[in-house]
N, C-alpha and C positions, 0 to 999 in steps of 0.2 A: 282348248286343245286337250284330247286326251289323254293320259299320263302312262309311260309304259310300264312294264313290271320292274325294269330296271330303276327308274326312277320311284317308284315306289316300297323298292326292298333301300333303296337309298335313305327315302324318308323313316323310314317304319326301322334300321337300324342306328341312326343318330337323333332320330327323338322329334324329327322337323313336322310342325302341324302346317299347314297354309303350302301356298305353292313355293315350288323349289325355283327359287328367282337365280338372276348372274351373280349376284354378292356371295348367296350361300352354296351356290354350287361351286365357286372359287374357293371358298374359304374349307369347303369338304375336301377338294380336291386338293388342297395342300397340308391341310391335317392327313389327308392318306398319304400324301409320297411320303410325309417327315414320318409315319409308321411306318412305310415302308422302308424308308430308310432304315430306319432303327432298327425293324426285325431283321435285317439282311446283314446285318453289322455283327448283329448278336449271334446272327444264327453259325455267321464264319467264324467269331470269334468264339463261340460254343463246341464247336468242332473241331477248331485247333484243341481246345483243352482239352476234350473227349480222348481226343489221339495218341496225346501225349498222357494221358493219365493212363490210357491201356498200353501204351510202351512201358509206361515206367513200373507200375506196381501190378497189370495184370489182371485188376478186380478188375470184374465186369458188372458184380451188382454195387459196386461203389460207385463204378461211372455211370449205370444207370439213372443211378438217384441223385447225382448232382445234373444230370444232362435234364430230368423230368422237373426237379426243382427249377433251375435255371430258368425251361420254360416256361414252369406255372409264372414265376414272376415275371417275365415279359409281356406276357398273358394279362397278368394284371396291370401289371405299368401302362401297355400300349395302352385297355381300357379308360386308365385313370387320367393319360394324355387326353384322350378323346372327349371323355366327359369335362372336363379343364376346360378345352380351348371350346366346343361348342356352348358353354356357360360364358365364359371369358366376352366370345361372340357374338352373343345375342341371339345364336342361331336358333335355337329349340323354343323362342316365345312367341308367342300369338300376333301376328300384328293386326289389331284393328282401324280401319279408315274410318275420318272424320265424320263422315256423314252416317256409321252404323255405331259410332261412340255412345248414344243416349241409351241404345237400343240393346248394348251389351251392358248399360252399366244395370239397366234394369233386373234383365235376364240376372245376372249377376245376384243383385240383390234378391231377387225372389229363390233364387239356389240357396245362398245362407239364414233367409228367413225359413225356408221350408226343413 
């Protein structure tokens, strides 16, 4: 079956070699909601503080730079989740079948002898 562009920007942003089976397309799609969750939490609770810091003191390039900060590090966390749980799960390694095992270990060896 051919693979669509959707499932390809899938593989090609979380790191996945081999076909996208039901394990890893489940275990993707609840690393995204738990980001999604997350950025949606942050992003209202980012907002409350925005509002209240231009109520109270009036800077606007003070709350710029805590609003931009804030985000880079969401930015990086969400990242850091992602990379986490796709390690954690095994999702981004190669899986080879029994009967092409001999065939990769060779390959393999002729890579680090070369």
């Amino acid at each position: 079956m051919k693979e669509t562009i959707s499932t390809k920007i899938i593989k090609w942003f979380y790191g996945i070699h081999g076909p996208l089976d039901e394990y890893r397309r489940n275990e993707l799609n609840r690393i995204g909601n738990n980001i999604a969750i997350f950025l949606l939490s942050t992003n209202l609770l980012l907002s409350f503080i925005a509002s209240l810091l231009m109520l109270s003191t009036n800077n606007s390039e003070l709350t710029l730079d805590i609003v931009v900060s804030v985000l880079l590090l969401t930015v990086f966390a969400s990242l850091g989740y992602i990379l986490y749980e796709t390690k954690r799960h095994h999702l981004t390694e190669i899986d080879v079948e029994a009967k092409q095992e001999s065939k990769t270990k060779q390959n393999l060896l002729k890579e680090q002898l070369a």
